[in-house]
N, C-alpha and C positions, 0 to 999 in steps of 0.2 A: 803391724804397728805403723802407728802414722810418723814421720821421722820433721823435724823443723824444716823448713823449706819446701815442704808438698803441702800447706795448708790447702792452697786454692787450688789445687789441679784437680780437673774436672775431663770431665768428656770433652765437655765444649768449652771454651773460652768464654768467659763474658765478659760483657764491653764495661770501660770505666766510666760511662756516665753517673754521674754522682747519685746513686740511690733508684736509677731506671734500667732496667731490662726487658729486652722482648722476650718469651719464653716459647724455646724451639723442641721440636718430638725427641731431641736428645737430654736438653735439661728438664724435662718434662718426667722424664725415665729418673733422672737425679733424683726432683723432689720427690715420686712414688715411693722410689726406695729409701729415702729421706723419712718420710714420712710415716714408716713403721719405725721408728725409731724416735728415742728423747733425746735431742737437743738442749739443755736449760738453760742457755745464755741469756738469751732475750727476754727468759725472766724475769732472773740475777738485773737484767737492768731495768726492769718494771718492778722490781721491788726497792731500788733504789728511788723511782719517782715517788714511788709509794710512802717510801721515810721522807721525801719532799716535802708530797703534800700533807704530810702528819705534820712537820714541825711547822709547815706554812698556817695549820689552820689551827696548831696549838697555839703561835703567839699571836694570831688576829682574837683569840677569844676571851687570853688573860683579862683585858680588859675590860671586859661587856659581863666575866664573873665575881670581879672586883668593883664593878660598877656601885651596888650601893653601899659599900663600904667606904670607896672613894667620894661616891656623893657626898655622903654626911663628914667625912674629914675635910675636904676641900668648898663644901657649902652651893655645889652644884643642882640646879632644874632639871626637869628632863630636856629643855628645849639646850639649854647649856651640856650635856651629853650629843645631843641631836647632833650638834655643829662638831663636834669632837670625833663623830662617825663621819663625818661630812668631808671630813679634811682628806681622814683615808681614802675614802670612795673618788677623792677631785683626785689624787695623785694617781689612782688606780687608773682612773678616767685616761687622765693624759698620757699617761705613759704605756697605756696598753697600744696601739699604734706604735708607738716607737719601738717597746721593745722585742714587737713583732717582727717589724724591717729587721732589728740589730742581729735578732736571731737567726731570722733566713741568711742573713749576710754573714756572721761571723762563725756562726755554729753554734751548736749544743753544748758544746762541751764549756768553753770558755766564758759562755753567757748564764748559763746556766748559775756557775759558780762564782759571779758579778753578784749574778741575782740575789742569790740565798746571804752573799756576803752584806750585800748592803742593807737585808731585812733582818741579820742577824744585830747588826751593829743597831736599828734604828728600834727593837726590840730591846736592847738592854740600856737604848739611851731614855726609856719612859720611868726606869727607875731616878732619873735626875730631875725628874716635872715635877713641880708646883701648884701650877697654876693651870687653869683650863688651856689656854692659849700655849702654854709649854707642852701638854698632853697633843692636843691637835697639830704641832710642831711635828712630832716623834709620829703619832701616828700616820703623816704625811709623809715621812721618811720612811714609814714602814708601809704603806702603799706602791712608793716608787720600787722598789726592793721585791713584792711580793705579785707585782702586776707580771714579773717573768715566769712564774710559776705552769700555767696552766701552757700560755703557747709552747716555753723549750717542752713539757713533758707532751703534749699532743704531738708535737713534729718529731720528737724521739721515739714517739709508737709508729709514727709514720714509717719512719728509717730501719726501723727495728723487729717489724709483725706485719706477714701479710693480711690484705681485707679482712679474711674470713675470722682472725684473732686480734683483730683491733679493738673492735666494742667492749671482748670481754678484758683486754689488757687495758683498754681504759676505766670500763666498771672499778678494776682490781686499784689500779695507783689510785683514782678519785676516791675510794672507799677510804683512804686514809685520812680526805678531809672529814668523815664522818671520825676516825678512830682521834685524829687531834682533838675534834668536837670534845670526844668521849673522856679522852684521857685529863684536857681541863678541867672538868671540876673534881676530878680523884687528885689530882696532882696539885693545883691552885691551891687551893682551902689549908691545903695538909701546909705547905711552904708558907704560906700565906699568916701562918695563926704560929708558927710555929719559928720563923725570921723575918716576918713582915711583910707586907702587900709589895712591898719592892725587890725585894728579893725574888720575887715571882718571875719579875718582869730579867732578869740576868739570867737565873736560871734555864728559862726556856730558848734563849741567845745563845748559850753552851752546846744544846742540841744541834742547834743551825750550823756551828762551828764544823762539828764533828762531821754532821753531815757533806761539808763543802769537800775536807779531806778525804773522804770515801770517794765521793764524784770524780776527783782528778785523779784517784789510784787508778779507780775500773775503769773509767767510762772512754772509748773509744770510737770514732763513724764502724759502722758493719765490717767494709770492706778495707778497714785500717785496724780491727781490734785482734791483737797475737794470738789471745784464745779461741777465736771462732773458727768452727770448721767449715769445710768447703762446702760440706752437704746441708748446713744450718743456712748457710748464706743462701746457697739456692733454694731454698723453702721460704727463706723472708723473702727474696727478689720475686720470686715464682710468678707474681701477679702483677708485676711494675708495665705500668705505660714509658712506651718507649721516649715520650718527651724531654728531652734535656731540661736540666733548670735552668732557670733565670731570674732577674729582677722584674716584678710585675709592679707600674706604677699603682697606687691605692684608688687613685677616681677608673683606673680600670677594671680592678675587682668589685668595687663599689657599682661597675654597671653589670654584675651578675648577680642575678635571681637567687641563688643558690649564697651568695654573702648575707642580700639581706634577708633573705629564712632565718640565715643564723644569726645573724645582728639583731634582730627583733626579737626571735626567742629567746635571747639572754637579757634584751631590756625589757621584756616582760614579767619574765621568771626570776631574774638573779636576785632581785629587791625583795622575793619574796622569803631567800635562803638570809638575805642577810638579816632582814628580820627576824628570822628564827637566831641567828650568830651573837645578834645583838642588843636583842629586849628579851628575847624567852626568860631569860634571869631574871630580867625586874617586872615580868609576867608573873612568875611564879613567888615573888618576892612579893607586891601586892595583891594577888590573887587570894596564895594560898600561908602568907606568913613565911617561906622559906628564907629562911638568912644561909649564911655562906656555907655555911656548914654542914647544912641540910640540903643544899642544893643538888648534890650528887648523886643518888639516886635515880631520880624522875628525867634527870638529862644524860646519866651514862643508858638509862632503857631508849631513849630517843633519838641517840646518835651510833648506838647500838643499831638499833633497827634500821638506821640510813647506812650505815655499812652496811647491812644483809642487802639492802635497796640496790646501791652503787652496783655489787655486782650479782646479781641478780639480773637488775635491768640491762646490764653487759651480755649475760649469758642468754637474756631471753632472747635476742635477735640473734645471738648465735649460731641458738639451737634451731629457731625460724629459718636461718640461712642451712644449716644444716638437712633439714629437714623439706627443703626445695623452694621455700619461698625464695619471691625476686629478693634483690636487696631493698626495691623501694616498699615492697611490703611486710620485709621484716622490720625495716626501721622503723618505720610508722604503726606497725600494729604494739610495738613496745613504747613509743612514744605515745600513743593512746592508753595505752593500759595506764602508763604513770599518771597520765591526765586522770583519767579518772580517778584515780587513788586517791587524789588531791582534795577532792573537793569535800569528803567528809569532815575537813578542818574548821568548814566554812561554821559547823553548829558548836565550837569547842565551849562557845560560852553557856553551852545549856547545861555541860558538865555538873554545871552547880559547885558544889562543895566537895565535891568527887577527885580530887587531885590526878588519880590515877587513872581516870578516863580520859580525863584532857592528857595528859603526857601522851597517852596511846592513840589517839587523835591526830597529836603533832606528831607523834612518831609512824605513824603511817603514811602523815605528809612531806615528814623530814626524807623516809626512805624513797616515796614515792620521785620527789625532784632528783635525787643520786641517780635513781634509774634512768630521770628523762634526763639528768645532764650527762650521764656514759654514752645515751645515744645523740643528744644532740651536738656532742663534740665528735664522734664518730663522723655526722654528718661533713664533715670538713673534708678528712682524708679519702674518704668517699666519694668526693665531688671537685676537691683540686689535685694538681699536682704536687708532690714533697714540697719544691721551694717557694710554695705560695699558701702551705698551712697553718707557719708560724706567724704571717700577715692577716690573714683571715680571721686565725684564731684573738689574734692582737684585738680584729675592727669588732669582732664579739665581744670580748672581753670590754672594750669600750663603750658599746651597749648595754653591757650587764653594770658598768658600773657606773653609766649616766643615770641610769636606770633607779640605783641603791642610792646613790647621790644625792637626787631628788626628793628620795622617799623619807629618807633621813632626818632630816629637818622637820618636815611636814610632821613624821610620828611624832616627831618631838612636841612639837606646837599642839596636833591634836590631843595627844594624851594630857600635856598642862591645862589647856581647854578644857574638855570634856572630864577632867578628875581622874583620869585611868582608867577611860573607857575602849578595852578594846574587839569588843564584839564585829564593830565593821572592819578591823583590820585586817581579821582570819576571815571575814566571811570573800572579802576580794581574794584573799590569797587561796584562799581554796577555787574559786573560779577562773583564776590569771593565765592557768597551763591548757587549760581547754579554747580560751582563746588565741593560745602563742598556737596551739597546735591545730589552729582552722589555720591561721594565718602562715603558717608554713607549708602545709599540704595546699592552698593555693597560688604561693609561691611557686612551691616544686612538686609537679604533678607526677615526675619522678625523677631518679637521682641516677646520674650519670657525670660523666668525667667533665667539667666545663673544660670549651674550650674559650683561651683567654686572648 
């Protein structure tokens, strides 16, 4: 029986460097005999990110499933939505950089729960809007708030899992943006018809609340948490680079290959996710006739499917690493697969009158990007050190959402244009990953630890 006060005792000592070890033929013996054995802590807090990015990607969506109910109440364009997207995406913009630094610098745990608080608050402040300009408000509040999301959970799978269970522990929390996807329109509609389109928007605030309180109960760094045992810890450190952390200025990361791979693949790609986040509704709305209430269906099978994606695409380089590939050709050979998957989206409009084939179209493409974005956030902790992934992941995230930013408006203006034509907008989006994914394998011809 293990007694309090022997947590950490080990054969060997390991050093206190914040999250780095070298691993020696004694701690080596550890994690073997570790290693027949379950551990579930590192789960327990991967399933915490998991109800993160659920409620992160349930209130970004209330929105975009209310959309044409709000339209017709408040007398909104699409190009008048357009800019209402626009506001999110500029907040997201800005503040992913910063709240990259804030995280490397203060930690996980307390930024973390900054985060969700201020997306919580700026989610129940859309039930107070009016006006377009009061909606783009809130969801610029709810932007600043939601841009911490992705770096604290990448740099907490850092902290938390070593290489060879990181893809698939990111597939796992990210598949929750698909399950918030999913749970919006079962959850919206029903609150929605039944205490009003605003009441939506508190509800899902209450989520975020509950959430923050779970986070400062569990959450702990490795080497500070009471429940972890000795033998669990040396299986997470098992693979650490002996580097100390530090502060890495950003025009210095910025001069590595391995940043902008990622920087570019998210301002390629990300615009393509938000698209699906925030017109699929008024797709399926003037395509197929669906109003709010019908919408449920054809989007819980298509966010459905991007959960199976998420990890999926987590577990296929896994099993790649498992099965003796390098690591640069397991990432790549599963970031190619999602490519490809993609681009059968590009004929959705020949669907016809077929509803259920375009859903399965998008839902091929919806899973397909979960896969490439399990591995393309992998690529991060794969290629820097711990206290430069919550930076990195920030200068991505900054990309993804320059990226959505841009695009936002433009759908807006073409669709008023064109009468709600959207043939060329899936036929880009089916092609966008085969390009992000030339343009990162000539970036990085293969993936190793930068040195900075």
């Amino acid at each position: 029986m293990r007694t309090p006060g022997t947590r950490r005792e080990l054969t060997v000592e390991l050093p206190e460097a914040n999250g780095f070890v070298s691993t020696t033929p004694n701690t080596e013996r550890s994690v073997a005999a570790a290693a027949g054995k379950v551990y579930p802590l590192r789960w327990y807090i991967c399933g915490l990110l998991f109800y993160a990015t659920t409620v992160n990607y349930l209130d970004r969506q209330v929105l975009g499933l209310l959309k044409p109910v709000v339209s017709r109440e408040l007398g909104w364009h699409e190009a008048d939505y357009g800019w209402v997207v626009f506001a999110f995406q500029g907040a997201y913009a800005l503040m992913m950089p910063l709240v990259g630094r804030i995280i490397d610098r203060i930690g996980t745990r307390l930024s973390y729960a900054l985060a969700v608080l201020v997306w919580s608050v700026a989610s129940m402040s859309h039930a107070l809007a009016r006006t377009a300009v009061q909606f783009a408000a809130a969801r610029f509040l709810l932007g600043v708030g939601e841009a911490g999301n992705f770096p604290a959970a990448i740099k907490t799978v850092a902290a938390w899992f070593p290489k060879r269970e990181r893809a698939l522990a990111t597939g796992i929390f990210n598949s929750g943006s698909n399950l918030g996807a999913l749970l919006a329109p079962l959850f919206v509609p029903f609150v929605a018809e039944h205490f009003g389109w605003r009441v939506s928007f508190l509800a899902t605030g209450v989520l975020d609340l509950l959430w923050v309180v779970l986070w400062l109960a569990m959450y702990r760094p490795p080497r500070e948490h009471p429940r972890l045992s000795a033998e669990e810890l040396a299986l997470i450190e098992s693979d650490r680079s002996a580097e100390p952390p530090r502060a890495i200025p950003y025009l210095r990361l910025l001069g590595t290959r391995a940043a902008w791979a990622f920087l570019l693949g998210k301002f390629l790609t990300d615009p393509v996710w938000w698209f699906y986040l925030f017109w699929l509704p008024g797709f399926l709305n003037r395509k197929y006739g669906l109003e709010l209430a019908r919408l449920g269906p054809p989007l819980v099978a298509i966010y459905l499917a991007a959960d199976v994606g998420s990890i999926g695409g987590g577990w296929l380089s896994s099993r790649l690493l498992a099965r003796g590939y390098s690591l640069t050709r397991a990432r790549k050979a599963a970031l190619l697969t999602c490519a490809l998957a993609v681009v059968p989206v590009s004929a959705v409009m020949r669907a016809g009158g077929n509803l259920w084939l375009a859903a399965g179209l998008v839902a091929l493409a919806a899973a397909a990007h979960q896969g490439w974005s399990a591995n393309l956030f992998t690529l991060v902790s794969d290629t820097f050190p711990s206290s430069a992934v919550g930076s990195v992941v920030g200068l991505g995230g900054l990309g993804g959402a320059v990226g959505g930013m841009l695009v936002a408006p433009a759908v807006g203006y073409w669709l008023d244009y064109s009468h709600g034509s959207y043939g060329p907008l899936f036929f880009l989006a089916g092609f966008a990953y085969l390009f992000a994914f030339l343009i990162i394998h000539l970036l990085l011809p293969t993936l190793e630890q930068v040195t900075v």
